[in-house]
C-alpha positions as CSV (number, residue, x, y, z in Angstrom):
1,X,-55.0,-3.7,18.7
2,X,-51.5,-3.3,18.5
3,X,-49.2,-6.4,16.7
4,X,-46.0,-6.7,17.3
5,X,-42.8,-8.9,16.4
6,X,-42.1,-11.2,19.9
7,X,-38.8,-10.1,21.3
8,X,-37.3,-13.6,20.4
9,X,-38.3,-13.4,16.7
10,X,-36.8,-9.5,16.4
11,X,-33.5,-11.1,18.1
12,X,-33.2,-13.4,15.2
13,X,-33.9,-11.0,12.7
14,X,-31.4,-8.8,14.0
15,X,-28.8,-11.4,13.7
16,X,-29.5,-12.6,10.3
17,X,-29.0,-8.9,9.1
18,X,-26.0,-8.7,10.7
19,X,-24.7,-11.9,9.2
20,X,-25.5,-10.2,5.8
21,X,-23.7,-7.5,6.6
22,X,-20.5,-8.8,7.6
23,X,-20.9,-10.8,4.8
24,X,-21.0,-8.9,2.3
25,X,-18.6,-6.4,4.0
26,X,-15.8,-9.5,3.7
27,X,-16.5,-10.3,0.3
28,X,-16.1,-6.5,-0.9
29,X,-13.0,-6.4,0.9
30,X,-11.4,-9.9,0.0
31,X,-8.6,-9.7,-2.5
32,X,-9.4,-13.0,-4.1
33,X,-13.4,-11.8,-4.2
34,X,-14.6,-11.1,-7.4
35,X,-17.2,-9.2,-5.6
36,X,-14.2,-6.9,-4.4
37,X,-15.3,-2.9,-4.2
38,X,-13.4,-2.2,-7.2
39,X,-14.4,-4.8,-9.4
40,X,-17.6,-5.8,-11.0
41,X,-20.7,-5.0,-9.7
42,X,-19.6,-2.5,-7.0
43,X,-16.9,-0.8,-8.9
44,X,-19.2,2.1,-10.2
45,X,-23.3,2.3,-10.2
46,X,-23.7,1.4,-14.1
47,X,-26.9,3.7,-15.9
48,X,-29.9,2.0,-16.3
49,X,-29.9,2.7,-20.1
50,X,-26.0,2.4,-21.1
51,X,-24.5,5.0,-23.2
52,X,-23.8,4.7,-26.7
53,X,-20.7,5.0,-28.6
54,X,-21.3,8.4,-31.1
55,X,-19.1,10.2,-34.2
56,X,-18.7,13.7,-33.4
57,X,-19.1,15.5,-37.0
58,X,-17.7,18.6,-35.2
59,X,-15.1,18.5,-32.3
60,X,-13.3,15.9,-30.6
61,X,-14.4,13.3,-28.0
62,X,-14.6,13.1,-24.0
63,X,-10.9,11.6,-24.0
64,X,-9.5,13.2,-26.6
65,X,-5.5,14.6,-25.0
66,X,-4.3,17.4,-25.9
67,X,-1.7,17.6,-28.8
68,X,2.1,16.5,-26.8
69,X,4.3,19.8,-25.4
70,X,7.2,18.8,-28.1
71,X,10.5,17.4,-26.7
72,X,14.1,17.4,-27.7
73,X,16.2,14.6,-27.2
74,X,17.4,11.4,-28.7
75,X,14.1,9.1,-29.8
76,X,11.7,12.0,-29.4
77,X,8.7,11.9,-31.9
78,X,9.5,8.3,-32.4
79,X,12.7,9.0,-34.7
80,X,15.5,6.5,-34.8
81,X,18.1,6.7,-32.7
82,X,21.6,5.4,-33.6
83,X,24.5,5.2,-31.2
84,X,27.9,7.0,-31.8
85,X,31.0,5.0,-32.5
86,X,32.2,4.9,-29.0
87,X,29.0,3.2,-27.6
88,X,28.2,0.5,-30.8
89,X,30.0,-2.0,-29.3
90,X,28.5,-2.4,-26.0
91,X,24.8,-1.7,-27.8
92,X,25.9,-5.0,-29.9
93,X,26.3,-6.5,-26.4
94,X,23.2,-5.8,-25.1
95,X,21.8,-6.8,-28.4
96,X,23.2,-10.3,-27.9
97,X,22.0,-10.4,-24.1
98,X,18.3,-9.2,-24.6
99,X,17.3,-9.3,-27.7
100,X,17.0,-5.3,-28.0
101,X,19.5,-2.5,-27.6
102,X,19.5,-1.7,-24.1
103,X,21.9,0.8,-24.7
104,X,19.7,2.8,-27.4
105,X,16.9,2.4,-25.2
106,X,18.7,3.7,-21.9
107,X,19.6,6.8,-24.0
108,X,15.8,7.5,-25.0
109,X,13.6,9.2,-22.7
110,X,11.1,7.1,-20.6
111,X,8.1,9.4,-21.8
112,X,8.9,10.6,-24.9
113,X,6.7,11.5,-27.4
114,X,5.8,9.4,-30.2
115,X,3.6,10.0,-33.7
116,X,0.0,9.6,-33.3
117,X,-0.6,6.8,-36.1
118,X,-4.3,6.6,-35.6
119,X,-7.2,7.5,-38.7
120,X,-8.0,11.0,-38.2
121,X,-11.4,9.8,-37.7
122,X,-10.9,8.6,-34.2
123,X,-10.6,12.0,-32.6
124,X,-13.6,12.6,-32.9
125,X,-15.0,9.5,-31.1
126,X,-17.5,9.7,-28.2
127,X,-17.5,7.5,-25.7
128,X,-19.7,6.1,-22.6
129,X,-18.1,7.7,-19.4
130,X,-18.9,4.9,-17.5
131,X,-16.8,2.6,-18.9
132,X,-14.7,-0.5,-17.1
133,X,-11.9,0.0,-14.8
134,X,-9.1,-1.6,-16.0
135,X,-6.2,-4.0,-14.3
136,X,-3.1,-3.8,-17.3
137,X,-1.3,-6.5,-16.6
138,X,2.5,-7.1,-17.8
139,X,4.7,-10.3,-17.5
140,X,8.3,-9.7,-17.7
141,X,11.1,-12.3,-17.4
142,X,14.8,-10.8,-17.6
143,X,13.4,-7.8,-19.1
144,X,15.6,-4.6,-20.1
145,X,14.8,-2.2,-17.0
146,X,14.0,0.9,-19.3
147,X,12.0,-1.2,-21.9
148,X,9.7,-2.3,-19.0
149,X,9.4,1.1,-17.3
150,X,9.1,2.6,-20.5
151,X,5.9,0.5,-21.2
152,X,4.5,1.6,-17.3
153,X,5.2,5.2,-17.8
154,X,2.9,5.1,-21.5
155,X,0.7,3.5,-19.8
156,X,0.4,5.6,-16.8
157,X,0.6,8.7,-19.1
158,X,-1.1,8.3,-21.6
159,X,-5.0,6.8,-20.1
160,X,-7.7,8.1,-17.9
161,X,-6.6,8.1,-14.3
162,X,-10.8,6.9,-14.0
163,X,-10.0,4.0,-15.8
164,X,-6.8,2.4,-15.0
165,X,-7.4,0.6,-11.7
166,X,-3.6,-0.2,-12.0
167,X,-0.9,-1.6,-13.7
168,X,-0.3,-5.0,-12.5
169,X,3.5,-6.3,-13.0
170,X,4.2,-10.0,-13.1
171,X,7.7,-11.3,-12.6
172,X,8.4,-14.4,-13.9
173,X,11.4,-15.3,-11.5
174,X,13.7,-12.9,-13.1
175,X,17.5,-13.0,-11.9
176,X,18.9,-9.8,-12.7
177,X,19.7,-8.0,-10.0
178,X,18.0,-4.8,-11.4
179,X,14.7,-6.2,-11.9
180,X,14.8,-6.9,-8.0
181,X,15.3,-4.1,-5.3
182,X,15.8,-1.5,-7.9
183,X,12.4,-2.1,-9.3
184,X,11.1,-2.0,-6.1
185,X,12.9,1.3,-5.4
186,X,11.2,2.7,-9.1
187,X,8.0,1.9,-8.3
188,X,6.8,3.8,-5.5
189,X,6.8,6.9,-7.2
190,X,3.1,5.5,-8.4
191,X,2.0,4.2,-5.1
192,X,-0.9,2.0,-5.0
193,X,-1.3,2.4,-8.8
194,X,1.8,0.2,-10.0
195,X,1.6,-3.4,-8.2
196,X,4.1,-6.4,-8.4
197,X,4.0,-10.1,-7.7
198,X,6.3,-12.6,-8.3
199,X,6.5,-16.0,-9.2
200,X,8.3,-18.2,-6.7
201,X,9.4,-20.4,-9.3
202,X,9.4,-20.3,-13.8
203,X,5.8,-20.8,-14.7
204,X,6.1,-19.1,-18.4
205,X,4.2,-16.5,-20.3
206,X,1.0,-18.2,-20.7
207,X,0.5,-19.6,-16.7
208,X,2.1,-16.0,-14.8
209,X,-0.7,-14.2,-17.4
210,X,-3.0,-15.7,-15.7
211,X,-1.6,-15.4,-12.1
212,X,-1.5,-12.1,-13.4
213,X,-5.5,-11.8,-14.5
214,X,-6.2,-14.1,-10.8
215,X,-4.6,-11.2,-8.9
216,X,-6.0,-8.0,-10.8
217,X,-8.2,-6.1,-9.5
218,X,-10.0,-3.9,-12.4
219,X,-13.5,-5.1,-14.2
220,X,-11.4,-5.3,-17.5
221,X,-8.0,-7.4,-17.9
222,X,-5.4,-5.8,-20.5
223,X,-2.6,-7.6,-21.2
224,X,0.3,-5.7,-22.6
225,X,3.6,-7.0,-23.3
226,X,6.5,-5.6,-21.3
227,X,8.3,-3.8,-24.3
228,X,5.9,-1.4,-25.4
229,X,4.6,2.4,-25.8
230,X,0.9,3.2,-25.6
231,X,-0.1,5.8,-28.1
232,X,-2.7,8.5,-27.7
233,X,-6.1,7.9,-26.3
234,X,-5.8,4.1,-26.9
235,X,-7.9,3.2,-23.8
236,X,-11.0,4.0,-24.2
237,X,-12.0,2.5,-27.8
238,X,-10.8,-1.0,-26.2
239,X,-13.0,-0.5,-23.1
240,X,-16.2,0.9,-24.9
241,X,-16.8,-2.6,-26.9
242,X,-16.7,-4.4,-23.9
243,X,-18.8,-2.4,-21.9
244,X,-21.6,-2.7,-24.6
245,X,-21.1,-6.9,-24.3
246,X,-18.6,-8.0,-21.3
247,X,-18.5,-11.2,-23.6
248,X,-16.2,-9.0,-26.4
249,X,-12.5,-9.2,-26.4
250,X,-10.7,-6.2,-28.1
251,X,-7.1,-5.9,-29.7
252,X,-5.2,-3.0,-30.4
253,X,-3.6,-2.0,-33.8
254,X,0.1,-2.8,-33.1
255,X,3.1,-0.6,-34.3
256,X,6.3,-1.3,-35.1
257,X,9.4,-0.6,-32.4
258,X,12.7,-1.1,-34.1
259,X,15.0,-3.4,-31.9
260,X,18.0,-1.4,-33.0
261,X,16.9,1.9,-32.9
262,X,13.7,2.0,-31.5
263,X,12.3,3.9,-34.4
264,X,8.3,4.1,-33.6
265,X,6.5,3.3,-37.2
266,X,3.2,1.7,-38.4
267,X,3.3,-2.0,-39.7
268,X,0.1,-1.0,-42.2
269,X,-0.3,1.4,-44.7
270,X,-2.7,4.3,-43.7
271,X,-6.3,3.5,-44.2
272,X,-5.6,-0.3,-44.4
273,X,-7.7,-2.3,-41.2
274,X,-5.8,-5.4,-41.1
275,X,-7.3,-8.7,-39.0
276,X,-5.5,-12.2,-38.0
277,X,-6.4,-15.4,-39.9
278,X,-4.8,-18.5,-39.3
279,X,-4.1,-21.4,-41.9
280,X,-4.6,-25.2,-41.1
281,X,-0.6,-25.2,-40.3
282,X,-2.2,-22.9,-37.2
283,X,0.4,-20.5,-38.9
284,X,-0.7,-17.2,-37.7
285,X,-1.2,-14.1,-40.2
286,X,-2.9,-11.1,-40.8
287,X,-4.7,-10.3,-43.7
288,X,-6.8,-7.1,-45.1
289,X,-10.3,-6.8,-43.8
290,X,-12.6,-7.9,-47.2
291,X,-14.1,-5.6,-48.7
292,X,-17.3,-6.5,-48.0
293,X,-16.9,-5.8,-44.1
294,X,-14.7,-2.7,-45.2
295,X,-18.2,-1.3,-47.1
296,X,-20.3,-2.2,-44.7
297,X,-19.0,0.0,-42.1
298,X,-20.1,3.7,-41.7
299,X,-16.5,4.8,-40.2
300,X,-13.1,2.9,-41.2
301,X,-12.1,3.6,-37.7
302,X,-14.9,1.3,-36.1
303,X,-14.1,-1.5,-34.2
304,X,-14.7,-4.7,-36.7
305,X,-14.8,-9.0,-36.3
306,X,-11.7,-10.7,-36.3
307,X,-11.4,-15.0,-36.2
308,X,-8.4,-14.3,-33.6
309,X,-5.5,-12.5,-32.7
310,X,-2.1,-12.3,-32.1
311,X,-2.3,-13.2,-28.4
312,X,0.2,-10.6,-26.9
313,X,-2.1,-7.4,-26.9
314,X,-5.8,-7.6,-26.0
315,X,-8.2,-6.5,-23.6
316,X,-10.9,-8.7,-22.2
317,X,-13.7,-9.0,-19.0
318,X,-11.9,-10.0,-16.2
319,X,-14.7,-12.4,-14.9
320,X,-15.4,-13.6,-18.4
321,X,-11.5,-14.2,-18.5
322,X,-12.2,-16.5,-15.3
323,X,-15.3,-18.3,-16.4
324,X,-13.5,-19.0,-19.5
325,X,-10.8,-21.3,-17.7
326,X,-8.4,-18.7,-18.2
327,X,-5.6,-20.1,-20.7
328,X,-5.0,-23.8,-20.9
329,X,-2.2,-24.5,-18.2
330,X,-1.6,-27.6,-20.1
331,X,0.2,-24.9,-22.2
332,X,3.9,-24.4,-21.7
333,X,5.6,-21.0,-21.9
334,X,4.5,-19.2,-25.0
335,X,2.9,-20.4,-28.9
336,X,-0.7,-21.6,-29.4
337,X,-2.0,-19.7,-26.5
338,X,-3.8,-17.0,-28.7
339,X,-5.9,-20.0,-30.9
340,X,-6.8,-21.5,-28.2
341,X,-8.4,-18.8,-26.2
342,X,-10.0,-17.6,-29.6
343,X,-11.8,-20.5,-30.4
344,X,-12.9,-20.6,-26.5
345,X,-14.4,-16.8,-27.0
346,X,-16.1,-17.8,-30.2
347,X,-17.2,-21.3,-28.8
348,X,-18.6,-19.9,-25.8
349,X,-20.9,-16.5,-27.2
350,X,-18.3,-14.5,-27.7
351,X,-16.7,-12.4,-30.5
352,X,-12.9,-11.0,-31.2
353,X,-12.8,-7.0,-32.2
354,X,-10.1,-5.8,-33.7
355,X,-9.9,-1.6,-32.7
356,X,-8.2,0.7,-35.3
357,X,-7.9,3.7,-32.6
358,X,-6.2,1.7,-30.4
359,X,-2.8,2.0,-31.3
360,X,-0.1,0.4,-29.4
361,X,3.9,0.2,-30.4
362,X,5.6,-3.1,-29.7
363,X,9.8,-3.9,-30.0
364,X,9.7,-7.0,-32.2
365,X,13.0,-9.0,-30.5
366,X,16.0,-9.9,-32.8
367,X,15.8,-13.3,-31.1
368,X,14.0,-14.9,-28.4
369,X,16.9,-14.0,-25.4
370,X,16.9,-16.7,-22.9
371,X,15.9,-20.2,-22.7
372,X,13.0,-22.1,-20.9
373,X,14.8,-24.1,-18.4
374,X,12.9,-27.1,-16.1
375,X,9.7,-26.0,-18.3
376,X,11.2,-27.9,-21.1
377,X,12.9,-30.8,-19.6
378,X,11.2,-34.1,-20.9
379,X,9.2,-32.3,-23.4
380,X,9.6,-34.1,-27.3
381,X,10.2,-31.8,-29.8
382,X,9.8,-28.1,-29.9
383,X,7.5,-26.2,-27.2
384,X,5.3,-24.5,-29.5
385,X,4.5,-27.3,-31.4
386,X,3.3,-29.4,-28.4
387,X,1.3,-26.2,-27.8
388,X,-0.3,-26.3,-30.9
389,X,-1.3,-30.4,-31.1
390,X,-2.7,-29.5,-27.5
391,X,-5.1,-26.8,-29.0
392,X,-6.2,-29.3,-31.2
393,X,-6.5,-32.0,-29.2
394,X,-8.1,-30.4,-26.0
């Protein structure tokens, strides 16, 4: 005798599966989804058994570049570049304006080569090739046009095409006039991979970062400053940590970017790993690893345990990011902001990797450039000291 489903029942059926379907179909193609194709769980089919991280005794690793085609021109290799007589004064200008010479900067290539200032060990690095796709995310307020598009194109040249989702500008209600159609115009030589939003009104560093990490679209959120070179290969050691726990947040090694002459050069001595500390002051430093961490590790290019960081650089699961709170928006502008989302990591199962192979360059300003406007009105005493008796506080 034959059984089957009454014609009612299979009715219903049919339109319960279809409800699923159009479900899911809406939440893979919402932007605000953080079920979203390429995010998360449907961004790539993730191996059963995850890959490991190896040390190639012989040969280089999966993402190792090739060495640079060498360049001639003014900054090229990361060399100093100093303007001639006829040119100082209106470099002293731009010095006063931004906080950076414009003028050296708008003389230097947008992708020129810089030293690799990485331990020799980390070309040799193998790593998972399923790792994260990544959202890099820069905030910019009345930033130099070529320091900002310098920082997309090292970006954009310099990691796995796989692995950058995109590069996700943020302006903070900028008014000069070529951070507006200009930018617009500069852009869309990248298409879908460069994105920008912009803030209606002055929100600061710490709330448009993450506007910035509520709009991305990659598994992984990299926040980069908006005056800075990526060097080689830096990408991948900051993904492969978090891949192995989505809970890690990694930092890059920074470099040194003179504001005068943009001369590229390492802050550390070679074979020095460095971490930040801070004191009860919440005065932020870095001091050398100790050597019993140093000793304990099999490669001094490993990633290794930091307390916290120094909040402009890192790299960090988007969702994790999300279920963290995000930063504090009880925090104003800039200052405090790397504390407290380092004691959030740590309070909540998390840990802090500092990653030697990730080497990033960053333009340390002469002077902070413009002021905070409306976001300081009625505020007692200095911004970054209300930050930091918030972080205590809260």
């Amino acid at each position: 005798m034959r059984l089957g489903i009454p014609r009612r029942s299979r009715l219903v059926v049919l339109l319960v599966c279809s409800a699923v379907v159009i479900l899911l179909f809406l939440l893979i193609r919402s932007p605000d989804s953080t079920l979203r194709y390429d995010s998360l769980t449907f961004a790539k089919l993730r191996p059963a058994v995850r890959e490991t991280v190896k040390f190639l005794e012989d040969g280089n690793g999966n993402f190792e570049p090739p060495a640079d085609t060498p360049k001639i021109g003014p900054g090229e290799d990361g060399k100093a570049y100093h303007l001639p007589p006829s040119q100082q004064n209106e470099g002293s200008h731009s010095v006063s304006e931004y906080g950076i010479n414009m003028i050296v900067s708008d003389s230097i290539a947008m992708d020129r080569n810089i030293p690799d200032t990485r331990h020799e060990e980390c070309a040799h690095w193998q790593y998972p090739a399923a790792l994260p796709t990544t959202s890099v995310v820069i905030v910019f307020h009345n930033e130099g046009f070529s320091t900002l598009m310098r920082t997309v194109h090292s970006v954009i040249n310099r990691s796995p095409p796989q692995l950058l989702h995109e590069v996700l500008l943020v302006d903070d209600f900028s008014d000069k006039a070529n951070l507006k159609e200009p930018l617009d115009d500069y852009i869309r030589r990248w298409g879908s991979k460069v994105r920008l939003i912009r803030n209606k009104e002055r929100e600061g560093l710490i709330r448009t970062r993450t506007i910035g990490a509520e709009q991305a679209r990659g598994e992984v959120v990299l926040f980069l400053d908006a005056h800075c070179e990526v060097n080689k290969n830096w990408l991948p050691p900051l993904l492969a940590p978090i891949y192995r726990d989505r809970t890690t947040m990694t930092v890059p090694v920074i470099d040194g970017i003179d504001h005068e002459t943009f001369e590229y050069r390492p802050v550390y001595g070679p074979g020095t790993n460095y971490r930040g500390i801070f004191e009860w002051g919440m005065l932020y430093k870095e001091t050398e690893l100790p050597p019993e961490m140093e000793n304990a590790r099999p490669h001094s290019s490993s990633p290794y345990k930091s307390p916290t960081h120094a909040g402009g650089l890192f790299a960090i699961d988007r969702s994790y990011f999300l279920e963290l709170g995000a930063y504090d928006p009880g925090l104003l502008v800039w200052g405090g902001e790397n504390f407290e989302l380092s004691f959030k990591v740590w309070q909540c199962g998390g840990s802090i990797e500092w990653v030697p192979c990730s080497r990033v360059g960053h333009v340390y300003r002469g002077f902070m450039p413009y002021n905070f406007g409306k976001l300081a009105e009625k505020k007692k005493g200095p911004i970054i000291t209300n930050n930091y008796k918030r972080v205590i506080e809260v």
